[in-house]
C-alpha positions in Angstrom: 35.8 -12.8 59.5 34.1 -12.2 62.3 30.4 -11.4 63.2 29.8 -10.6 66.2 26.4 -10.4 68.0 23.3 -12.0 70.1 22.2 -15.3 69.5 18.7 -14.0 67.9 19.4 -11.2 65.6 17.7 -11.0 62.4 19.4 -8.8 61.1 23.0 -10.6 61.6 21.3 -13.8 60.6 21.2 -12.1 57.1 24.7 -11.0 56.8 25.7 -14.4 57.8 23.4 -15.9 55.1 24.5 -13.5 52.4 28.6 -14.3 53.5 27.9 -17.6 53.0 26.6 -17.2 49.3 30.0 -15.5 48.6 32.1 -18.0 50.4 33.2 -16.3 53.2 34.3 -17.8 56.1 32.8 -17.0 59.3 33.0 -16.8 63.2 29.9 -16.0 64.6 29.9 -15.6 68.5 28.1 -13.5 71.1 30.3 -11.7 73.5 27.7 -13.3 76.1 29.6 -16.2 75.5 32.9 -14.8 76.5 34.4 -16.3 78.9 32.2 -19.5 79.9 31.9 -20.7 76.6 34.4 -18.9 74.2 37.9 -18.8 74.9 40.0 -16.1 74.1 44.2 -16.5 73.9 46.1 -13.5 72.6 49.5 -12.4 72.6 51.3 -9.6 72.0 55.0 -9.5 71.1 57.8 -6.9 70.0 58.4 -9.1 66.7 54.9 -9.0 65.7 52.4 -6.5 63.7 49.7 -6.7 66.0 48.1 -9.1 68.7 48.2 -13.1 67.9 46.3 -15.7 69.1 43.0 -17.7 68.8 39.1 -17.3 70.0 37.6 -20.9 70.0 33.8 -21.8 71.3 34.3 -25.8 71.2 33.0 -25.8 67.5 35.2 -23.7 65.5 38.8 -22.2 66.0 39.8 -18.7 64.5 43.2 -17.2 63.8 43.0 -13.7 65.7 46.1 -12.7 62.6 44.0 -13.6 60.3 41.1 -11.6 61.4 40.2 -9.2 58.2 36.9 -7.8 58.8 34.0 -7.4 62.1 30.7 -7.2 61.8 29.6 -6.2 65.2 26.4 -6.0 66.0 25.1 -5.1 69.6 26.5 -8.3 71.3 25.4 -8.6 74.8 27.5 -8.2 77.5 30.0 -11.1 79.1 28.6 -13.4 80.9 30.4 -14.4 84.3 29.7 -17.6 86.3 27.2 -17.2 89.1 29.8 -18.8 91.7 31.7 -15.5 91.5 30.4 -13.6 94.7 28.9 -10.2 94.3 31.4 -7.2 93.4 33.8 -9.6 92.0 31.5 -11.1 89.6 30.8 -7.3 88.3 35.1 -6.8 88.6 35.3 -10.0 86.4 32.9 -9.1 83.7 34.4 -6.3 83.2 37.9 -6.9 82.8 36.2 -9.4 80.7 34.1 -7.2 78.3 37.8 -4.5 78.0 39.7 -7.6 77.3 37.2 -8.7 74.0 36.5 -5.7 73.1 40.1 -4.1 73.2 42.0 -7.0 71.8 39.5 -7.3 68.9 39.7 -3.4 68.3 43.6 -3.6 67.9 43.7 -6.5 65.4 45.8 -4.3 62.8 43.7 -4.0 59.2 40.4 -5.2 60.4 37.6 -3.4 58.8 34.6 -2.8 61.2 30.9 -2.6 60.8 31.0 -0.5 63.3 34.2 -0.2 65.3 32.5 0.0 68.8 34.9 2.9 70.2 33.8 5.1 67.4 30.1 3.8 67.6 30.0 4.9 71.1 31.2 8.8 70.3 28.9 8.4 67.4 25.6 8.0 69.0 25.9 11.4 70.7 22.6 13.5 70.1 23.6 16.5 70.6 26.8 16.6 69.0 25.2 14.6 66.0 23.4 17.8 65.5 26.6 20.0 65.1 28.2 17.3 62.8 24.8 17.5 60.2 25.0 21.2 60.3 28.4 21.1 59.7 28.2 18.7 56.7 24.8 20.8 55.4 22.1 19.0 56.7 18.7 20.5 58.1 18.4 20.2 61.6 15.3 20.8 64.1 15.8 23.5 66.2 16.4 22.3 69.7 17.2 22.6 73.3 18.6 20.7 76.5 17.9 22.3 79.4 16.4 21.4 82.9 15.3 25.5 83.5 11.1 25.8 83.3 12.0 29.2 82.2 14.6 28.3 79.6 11.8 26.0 77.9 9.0 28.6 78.0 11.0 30.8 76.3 12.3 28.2 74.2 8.7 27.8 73.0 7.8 31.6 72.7 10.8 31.2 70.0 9.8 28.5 68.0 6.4 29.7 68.4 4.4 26.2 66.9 4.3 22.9 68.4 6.7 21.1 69.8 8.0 17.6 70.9 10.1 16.2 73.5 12.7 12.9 73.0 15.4 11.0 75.1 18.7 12.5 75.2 19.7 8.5 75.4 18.0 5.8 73.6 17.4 2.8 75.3 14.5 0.8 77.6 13.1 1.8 80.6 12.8 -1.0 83.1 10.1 -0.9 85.1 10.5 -4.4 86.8 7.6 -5.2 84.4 7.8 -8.5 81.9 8.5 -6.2 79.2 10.5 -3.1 79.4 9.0 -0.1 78.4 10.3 2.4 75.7 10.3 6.2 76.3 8.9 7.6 73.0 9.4 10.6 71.4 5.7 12.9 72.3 4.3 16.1 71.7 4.1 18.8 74.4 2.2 21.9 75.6 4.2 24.6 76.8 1.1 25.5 79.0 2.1 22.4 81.1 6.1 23.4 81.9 6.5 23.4 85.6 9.4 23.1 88.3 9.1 19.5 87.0 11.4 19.8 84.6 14.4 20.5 87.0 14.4 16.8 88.1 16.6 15.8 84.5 17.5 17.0 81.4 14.7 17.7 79.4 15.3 17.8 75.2 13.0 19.8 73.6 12.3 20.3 69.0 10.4 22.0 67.4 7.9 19.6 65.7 8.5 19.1 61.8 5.6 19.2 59.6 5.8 15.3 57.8 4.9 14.4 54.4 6.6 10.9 55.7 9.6 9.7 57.3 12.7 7.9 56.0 14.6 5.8 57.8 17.5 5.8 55.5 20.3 2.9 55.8 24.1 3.6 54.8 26.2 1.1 54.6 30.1 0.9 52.9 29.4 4.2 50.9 26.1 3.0 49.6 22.4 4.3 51.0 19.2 2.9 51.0 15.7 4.8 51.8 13.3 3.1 53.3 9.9 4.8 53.2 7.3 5.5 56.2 3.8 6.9 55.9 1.9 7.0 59.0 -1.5 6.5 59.0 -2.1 7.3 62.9 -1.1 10.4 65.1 1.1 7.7 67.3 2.8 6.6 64.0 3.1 9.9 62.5 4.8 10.9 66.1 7.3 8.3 66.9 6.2 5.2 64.0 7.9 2.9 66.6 5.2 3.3 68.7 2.4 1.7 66.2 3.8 -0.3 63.7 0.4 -1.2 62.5 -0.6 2.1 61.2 2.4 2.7 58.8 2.7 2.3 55.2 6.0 1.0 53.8 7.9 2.0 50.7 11.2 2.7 49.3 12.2 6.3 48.4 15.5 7.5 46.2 17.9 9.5 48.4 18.4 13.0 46.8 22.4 13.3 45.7 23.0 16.1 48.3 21.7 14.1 51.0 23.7 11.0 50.0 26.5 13.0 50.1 26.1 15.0 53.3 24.8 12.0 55.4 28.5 9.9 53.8 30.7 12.7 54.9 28.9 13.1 58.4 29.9 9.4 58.4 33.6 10.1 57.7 33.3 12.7 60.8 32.9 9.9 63.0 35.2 7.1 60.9 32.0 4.7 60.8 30.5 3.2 57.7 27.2 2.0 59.1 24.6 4.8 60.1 20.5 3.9 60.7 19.4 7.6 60.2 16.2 9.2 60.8 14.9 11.9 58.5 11.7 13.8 58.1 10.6 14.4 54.3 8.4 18.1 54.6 5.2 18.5 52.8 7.5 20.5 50.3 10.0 17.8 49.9 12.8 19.2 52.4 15.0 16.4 53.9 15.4 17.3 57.8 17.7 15.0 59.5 16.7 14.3 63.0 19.3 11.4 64.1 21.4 8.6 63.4 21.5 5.3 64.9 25.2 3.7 64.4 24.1 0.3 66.0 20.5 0.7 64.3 18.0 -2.0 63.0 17.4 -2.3 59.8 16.6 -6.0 59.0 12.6 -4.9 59.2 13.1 -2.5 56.6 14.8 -4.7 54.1 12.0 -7.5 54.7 9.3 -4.5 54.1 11.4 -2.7 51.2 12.9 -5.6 49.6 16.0 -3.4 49.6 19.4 -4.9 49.4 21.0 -4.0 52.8 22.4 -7.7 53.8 23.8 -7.9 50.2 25.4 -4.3 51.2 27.1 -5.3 54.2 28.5 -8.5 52.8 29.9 -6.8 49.8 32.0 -4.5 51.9 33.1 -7.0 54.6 33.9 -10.0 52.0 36.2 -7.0 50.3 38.2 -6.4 53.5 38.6 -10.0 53.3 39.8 -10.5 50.0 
């Protein structure tokens, strides 16, 4: 099988560890690699299943038939040689990132942790919140918009405090030596201005927390990891002050087991990293899910069994 990912990721460092107590054999590469130091040769022809072929990186040499499961793991990007000029070095890495990517994805019978195509639909916001509706989850309410008056009124509605998040995760790079993180904050309506015009602007209602629970599903099986912050920052976005959070491990009510495993199915993934918010009376409100989410900290805080997880379904595709 294959795992693929960067060079220094803890949490595919566990997989790996945990395939290798059962035996498994595996390819471990990052597509950072591809194409100066992994080589890629596949074929496709009328007589055959599916794409044939070989990726070797000067150590090890892998079948591409004989592929049965992918552990993909937010590889980096292809790496092209800086000899290519300008616009054709961009041209090159991306016919080389489609050419992995696509040839991998078309392997017929691999089983994915996460097939990247659906990944990518997956990690929409907004639609995730139609999908948990759908499947009877608890949702904030909440609004995009990039209208001052939209928001104000927006506010008048929910009429209690509110918060503001990306519509896209990801780093903000300020051309500083460590990129900055745009984190989830509280706002006052009283401060809405023409500002708001200049991008889209998404806007919840603020759910009262008893904790958090980043809860990890992984091949039909779920795993709660607890948070109790101990700070406002925490108790506002806990990735902003890991120092003031307690950690524990919660058990996952049956309904939202089964909700969060059929909003899974929607999107033909078996790997979420969801975020809920546990309400001073016990409600579960789901808030997002990560489908390329970390959750190597929370096993090491937890103890839970998430590499073991994750093994046990990709050594069964392989069996």
């Amino acid at each position: 099988m294959l795992v693929v990912a960067e060079r220094l990721d803890a949490a595919a460092d566990m997989v790996v560890d945990a395939l290798n107590l059962r035996e498994v054999p595996v390819m471990r590469f990052d597509i950072a690699d591809f194409p100066q130091h992994l080589t890629l040769t596949g074929a496709h022809l009328p007589t055959e299943p599916g794409w044939t072929g070989t990726l070797d990186d000067g150590r090890r040499t892998t079948r591409l038939e004989e592929v049965r499961a992918v552990y993909w793991r937010r590889p980096a990007r292809p790496v092209i040689a800086g000899t290519v000029p300008g616009p054709y070095g961009l041209w090159a890495q991306n016919q080389a990132d489609a050419a992995i990517l696509n040839v991998l994805a078309a392997l017929p019978g691999a089983s994915w942790i996460n097939n990247p195509h659906a990944d990518r639909i997956a990690s929409h916001k907004p639609q995730q919140l139609v999908v948990a509706t759908r499947v009877g989850l608890r949702v904030p309410r909440s609004i995009i918009t990039n209208e001052p008056d939209a928001a104000r009124a927006f506010a008048e509605e929910v009429n209690g405090p509110l918060i503001c998040k990306p519509v896209l995760g990801g780093r903000l790079d300020a051309g500083q030596e460590r990129e900055l993180m745009v984190a989830t904050h509280r706002v006052d309506p009283a401060d809405f201005d023409d500002s708001i015009r200049t991008t889209a602007h998404y806007f919840q209602e603020d759910i009262p927390k008893a904790y958090e629970v980043r809860l990890i599903a992984v091949g039909g099986r779920v795993f709660g990891g607890k948070l109790t912050a101990t700070s406002e920052a925490a108790g506002t976005d806990w990735r902003t002050d890991y120092d003031h959070i307690e950690y524990d491990t919660v058990d996952v009510p049956g309904a939202v087991t089964s909700r969060v495993l059929r909003f899974l199915d929607h999107y033909g993934i078996v790997f979420g990293a969801f975020d809920f918010a546990v309400t001073p009376g016990g409600e579960w409100v789901f808030f997002e899910n990560n489908p390329a989410g970390t959750w190597g900290w929370v096993e090491n805080r937890t103890g839970l069994p998430i590499a073991a997880a994750h093994a046990d379904y990709l050594a069964g595709a392989t069996a």
